[in-house]
N, CA, C and O of each residue as an XYZ file, in Angstrom:
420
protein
N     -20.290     95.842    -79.996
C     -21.507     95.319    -79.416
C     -21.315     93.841    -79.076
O     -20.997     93.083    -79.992
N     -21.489     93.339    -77.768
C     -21.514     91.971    -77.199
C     -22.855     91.053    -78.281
O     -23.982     91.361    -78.670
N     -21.859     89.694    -78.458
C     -22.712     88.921    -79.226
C     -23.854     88.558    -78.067
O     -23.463     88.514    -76.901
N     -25.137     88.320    -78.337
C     -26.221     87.871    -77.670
C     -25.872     86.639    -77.268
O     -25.139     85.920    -77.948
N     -26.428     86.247    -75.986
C     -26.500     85.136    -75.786
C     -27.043     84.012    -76.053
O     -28.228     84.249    -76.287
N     -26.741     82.414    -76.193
C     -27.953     81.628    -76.634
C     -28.490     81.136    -75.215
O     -27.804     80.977    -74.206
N     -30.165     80.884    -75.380
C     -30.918     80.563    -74.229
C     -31.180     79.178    -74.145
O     -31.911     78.649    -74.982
N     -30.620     78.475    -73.151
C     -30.989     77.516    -72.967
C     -32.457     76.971    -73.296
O     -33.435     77.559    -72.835
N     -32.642     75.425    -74.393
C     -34.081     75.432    -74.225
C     -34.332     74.141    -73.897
O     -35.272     73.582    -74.461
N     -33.437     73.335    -72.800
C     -33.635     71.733    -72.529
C     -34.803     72.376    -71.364
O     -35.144     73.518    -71.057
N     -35.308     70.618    -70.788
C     -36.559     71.392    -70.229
C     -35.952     71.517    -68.849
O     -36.895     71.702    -68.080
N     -34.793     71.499    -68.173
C     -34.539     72.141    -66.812
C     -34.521     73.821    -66.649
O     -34.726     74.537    -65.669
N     -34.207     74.105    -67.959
C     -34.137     75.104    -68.240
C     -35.290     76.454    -68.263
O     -35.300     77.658    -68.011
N     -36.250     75.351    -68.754
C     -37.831     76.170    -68.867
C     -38.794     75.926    -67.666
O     -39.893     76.464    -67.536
N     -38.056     74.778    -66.558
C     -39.537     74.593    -65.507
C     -38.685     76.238    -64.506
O     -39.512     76.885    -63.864
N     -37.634     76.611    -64.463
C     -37.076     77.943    -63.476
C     -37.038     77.266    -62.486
O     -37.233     78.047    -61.555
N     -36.832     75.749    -61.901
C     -36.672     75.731    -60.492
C     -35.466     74.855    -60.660
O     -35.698     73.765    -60.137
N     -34.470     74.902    -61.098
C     -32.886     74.393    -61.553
C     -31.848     75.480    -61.324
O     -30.817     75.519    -61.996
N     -32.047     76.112    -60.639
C     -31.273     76.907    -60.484
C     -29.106     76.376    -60.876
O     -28.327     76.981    -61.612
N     -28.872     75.267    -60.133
C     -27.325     75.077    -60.655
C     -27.422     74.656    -61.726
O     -26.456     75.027    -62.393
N     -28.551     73.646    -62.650
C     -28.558     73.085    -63.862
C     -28.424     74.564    -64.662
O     -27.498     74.670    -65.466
N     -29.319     75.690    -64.460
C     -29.697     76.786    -65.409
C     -28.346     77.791    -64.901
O     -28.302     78.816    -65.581
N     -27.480     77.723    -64.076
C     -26.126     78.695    -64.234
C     -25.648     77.798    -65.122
O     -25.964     78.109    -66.271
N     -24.813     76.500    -65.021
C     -23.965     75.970    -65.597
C     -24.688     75.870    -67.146
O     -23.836     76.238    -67.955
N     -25.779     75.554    -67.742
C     -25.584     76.334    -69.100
C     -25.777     77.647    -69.707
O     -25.772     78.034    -70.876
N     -25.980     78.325    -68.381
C     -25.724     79.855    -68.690
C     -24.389     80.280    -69.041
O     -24.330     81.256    -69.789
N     -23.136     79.675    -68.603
C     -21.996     79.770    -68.650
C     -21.503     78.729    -69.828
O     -20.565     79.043    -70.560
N     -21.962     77.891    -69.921
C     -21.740     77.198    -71.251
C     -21.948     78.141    -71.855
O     -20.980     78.711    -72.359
N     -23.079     78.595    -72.015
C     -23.620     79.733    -73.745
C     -22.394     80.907    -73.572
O     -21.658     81.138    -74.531
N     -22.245     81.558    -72.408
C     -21.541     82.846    -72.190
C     -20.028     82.508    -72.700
O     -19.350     83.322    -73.328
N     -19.538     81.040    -72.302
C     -17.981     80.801    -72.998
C     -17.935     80.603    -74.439
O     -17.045     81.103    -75.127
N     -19.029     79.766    -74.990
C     -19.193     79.837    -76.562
C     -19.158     81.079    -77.184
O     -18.639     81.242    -78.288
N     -19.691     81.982    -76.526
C     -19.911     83.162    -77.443
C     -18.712     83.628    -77.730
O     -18.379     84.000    -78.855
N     -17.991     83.635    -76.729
C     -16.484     84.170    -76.997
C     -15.326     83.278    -77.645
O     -14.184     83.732    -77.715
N     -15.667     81.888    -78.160
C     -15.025     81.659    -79.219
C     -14.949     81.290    -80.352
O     -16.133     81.011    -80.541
N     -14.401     81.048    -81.366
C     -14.077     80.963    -82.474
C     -15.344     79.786    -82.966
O     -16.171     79.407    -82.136
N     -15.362     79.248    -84.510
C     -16.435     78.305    -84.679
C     -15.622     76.704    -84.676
O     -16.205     75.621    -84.623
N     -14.233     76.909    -84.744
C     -13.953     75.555    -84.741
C     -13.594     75.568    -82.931
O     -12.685     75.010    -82.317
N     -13.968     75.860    -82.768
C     -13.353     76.578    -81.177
C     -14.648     75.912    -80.092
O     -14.543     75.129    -79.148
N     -16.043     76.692    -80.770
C     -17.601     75.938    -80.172
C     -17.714     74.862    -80.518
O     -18.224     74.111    -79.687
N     -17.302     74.235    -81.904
C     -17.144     72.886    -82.264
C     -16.590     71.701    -81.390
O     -17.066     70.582    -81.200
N     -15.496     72.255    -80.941
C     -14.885     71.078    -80.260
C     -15.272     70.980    -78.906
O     -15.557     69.943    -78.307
N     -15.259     72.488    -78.333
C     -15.674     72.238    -76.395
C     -17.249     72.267    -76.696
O     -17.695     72.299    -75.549
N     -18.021     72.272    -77.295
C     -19.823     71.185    -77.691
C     -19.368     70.056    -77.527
O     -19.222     69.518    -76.430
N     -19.090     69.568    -78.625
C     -18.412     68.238    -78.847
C     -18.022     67.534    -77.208
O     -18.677     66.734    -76.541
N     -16.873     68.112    -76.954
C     -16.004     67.456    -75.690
C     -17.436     66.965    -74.600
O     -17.681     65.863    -74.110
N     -18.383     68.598    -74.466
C     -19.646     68.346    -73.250
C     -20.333     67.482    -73.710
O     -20.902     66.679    -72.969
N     -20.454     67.438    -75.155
C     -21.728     66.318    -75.662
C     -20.859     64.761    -75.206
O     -21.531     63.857    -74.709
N     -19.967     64.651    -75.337
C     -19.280     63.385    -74.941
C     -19.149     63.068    -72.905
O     -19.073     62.046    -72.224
N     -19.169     63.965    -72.713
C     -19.132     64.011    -71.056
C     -20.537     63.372    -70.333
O     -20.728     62.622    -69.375
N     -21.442     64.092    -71.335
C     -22.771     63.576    -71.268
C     -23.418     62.360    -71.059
O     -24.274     61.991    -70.255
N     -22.486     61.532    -72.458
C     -22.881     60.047    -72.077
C     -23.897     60.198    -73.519
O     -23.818     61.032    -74.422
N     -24.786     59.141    -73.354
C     -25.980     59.108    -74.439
C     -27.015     60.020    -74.167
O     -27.375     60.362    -73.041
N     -27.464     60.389    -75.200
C     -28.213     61.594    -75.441
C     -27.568     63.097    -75.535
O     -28.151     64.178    -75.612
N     -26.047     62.775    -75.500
C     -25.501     64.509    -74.903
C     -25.271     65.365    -76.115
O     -24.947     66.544    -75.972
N     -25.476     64.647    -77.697
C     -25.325     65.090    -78.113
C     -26.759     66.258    -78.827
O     -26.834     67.395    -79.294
N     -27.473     65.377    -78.599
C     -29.263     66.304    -78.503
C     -29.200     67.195    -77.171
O     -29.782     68.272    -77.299
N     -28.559     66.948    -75.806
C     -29.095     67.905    -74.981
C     -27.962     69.110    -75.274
O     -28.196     70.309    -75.118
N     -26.696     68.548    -75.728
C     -26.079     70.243    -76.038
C     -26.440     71.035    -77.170
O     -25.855     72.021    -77.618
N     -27.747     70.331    -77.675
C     -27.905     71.181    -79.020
C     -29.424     71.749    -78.681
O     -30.101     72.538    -79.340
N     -29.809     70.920    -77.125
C     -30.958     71.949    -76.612
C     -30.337     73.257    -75.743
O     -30.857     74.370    -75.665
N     -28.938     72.763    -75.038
C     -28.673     73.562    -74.549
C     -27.833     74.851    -74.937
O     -27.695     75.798    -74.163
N     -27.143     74.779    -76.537
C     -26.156     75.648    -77.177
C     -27.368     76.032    -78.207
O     -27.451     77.232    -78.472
N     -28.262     75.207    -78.782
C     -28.278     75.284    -80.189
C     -27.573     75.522    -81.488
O     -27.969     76.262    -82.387
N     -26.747     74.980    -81.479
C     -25.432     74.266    -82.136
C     -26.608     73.293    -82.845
O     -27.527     72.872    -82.143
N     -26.527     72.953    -84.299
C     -26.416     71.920    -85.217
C     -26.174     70.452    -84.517
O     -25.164     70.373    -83.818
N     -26.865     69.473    -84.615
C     -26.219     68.233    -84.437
C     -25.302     67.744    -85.233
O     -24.593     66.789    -84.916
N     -25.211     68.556    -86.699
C     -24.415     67.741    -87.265
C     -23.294     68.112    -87.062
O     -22.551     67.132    -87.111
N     -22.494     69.457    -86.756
C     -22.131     70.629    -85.869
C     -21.024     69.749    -85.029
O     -19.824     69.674    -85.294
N     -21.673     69.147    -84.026
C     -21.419     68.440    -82.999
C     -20.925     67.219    -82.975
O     -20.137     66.780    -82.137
N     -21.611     66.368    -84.357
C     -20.626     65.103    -85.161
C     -19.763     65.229    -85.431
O     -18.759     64.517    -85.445
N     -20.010     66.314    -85.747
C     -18.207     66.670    -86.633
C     -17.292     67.035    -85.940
O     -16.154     66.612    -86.146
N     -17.694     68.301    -84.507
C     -16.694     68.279    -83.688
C     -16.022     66.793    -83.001
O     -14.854     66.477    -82.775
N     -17.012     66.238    -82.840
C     -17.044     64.901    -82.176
C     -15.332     63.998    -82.768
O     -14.269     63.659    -82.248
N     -16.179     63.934    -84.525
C     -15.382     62.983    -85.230
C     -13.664     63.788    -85.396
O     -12.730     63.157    -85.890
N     -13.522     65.147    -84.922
C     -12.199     65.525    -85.407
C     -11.444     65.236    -84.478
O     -10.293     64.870    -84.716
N     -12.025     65.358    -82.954
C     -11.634     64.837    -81.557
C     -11.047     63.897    -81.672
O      -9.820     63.937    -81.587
N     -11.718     62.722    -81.906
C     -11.448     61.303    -82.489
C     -10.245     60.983    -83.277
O      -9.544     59.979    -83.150
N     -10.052     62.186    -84.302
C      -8.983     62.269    -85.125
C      -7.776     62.841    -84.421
O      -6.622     62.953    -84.834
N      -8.247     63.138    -83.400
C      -6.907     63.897    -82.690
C      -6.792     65.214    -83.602
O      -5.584     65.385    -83.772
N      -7.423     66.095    -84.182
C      -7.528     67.238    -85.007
C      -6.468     67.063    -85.796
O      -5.832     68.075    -86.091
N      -6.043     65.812    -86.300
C      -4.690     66.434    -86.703
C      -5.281     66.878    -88.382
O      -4.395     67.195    -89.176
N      -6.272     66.889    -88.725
C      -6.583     67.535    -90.203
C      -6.549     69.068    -90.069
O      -6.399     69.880    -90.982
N      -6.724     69.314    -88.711
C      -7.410     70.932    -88.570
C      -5.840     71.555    -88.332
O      -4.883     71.125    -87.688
N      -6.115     73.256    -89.487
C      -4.816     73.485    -89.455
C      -4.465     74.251    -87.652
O      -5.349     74.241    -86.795
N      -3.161     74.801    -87.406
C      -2.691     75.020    -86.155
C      -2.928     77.046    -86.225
O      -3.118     77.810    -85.279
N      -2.849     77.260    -87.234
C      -2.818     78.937    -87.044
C      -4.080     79.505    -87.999
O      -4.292     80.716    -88.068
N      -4.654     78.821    -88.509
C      -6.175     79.453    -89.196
C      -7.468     78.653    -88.461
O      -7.267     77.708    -87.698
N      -8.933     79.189    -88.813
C     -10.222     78.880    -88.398
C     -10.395     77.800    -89.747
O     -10.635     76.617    -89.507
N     -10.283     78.194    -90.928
C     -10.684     77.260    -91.712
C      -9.810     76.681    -92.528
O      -8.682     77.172    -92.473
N      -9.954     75.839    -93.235
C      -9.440     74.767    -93.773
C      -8.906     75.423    -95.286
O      -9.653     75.684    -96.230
N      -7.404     75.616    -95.252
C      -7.556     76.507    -96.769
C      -8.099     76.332    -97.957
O      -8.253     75.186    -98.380
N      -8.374     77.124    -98.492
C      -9.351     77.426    -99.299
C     -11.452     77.783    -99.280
O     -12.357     78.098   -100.053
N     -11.219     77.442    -97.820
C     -12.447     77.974    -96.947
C     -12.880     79.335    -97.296
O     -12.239     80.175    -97.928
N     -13.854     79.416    -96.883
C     -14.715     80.496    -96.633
C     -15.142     81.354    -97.774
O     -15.111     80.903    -98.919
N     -15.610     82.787    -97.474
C     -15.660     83.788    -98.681
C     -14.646     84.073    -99.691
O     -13.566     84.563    -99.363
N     -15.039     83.692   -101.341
C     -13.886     83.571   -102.047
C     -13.996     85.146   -102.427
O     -15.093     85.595   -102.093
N     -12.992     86.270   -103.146
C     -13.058     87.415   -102.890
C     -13.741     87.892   -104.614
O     -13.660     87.336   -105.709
N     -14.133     88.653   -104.335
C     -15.032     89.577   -105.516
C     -13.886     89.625   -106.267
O     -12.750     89.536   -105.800
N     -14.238     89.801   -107.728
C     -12.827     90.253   -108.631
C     -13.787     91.336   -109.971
O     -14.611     90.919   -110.785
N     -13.349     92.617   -109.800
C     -13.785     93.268   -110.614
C     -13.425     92.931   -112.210
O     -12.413     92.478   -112.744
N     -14.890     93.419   -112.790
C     -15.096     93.440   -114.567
C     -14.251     94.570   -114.976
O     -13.841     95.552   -114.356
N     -14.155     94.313   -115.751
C     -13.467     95.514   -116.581
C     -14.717     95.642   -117.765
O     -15.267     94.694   -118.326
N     -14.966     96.978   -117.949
C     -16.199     96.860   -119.282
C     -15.393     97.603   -120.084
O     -14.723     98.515   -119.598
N     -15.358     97.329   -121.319
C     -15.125     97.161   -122.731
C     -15.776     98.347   -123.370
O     -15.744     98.485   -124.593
């Protein structure tokens, strides 16, 4: 099943008479969906910087992405990713740690 899309909610978005403003973040949302989370992190990030001031509130009207989300993509950019590993999503020792069965007595 295709992940849903997110709907744009800046206000070019809601008057319907933007037609190129309302494709181009239609296609923003449609490329996010298809990648990874450190993946939306950074190309948010990159548009929120393209933006100028304010871009980091309008890609979070236009993705709904987290602002803080978007700092962080921001600040790893900055870092040149070099913290982020090259062949995993998260940072080892990330994520769901695994169930370990009881033994009953």
């Amino acid at each position: 099943m295709p992940k849903e899309i997110y709907q744009c909610q800046c206000s070019h978005c809601k008057q319907q008479d933007k037609p190129p403003v309302q494709l181009e973040h239609r296609q923003i949302n449609l490329l996010i969906s298809h990648l990874n989370e450190q993946q939306r992190r950074w190309y948010v990030a990159l548009e929120s910087l393209k933006k100028g001031r304010g871009g980091i509130e309008l890609m979070h009207q236009i993705t709904g992405m987290d602002q803080k989300t978007i700092r962080r993509g921001r600040s790893e950019l900055e870092s040149e990713l070099e913290d982020r590993p090259h062949d995993r999503v998260r940072l080892s020792g990330g994520g769901r740690h695994s169930l370990k069965k009881k033994r009953l007595k």
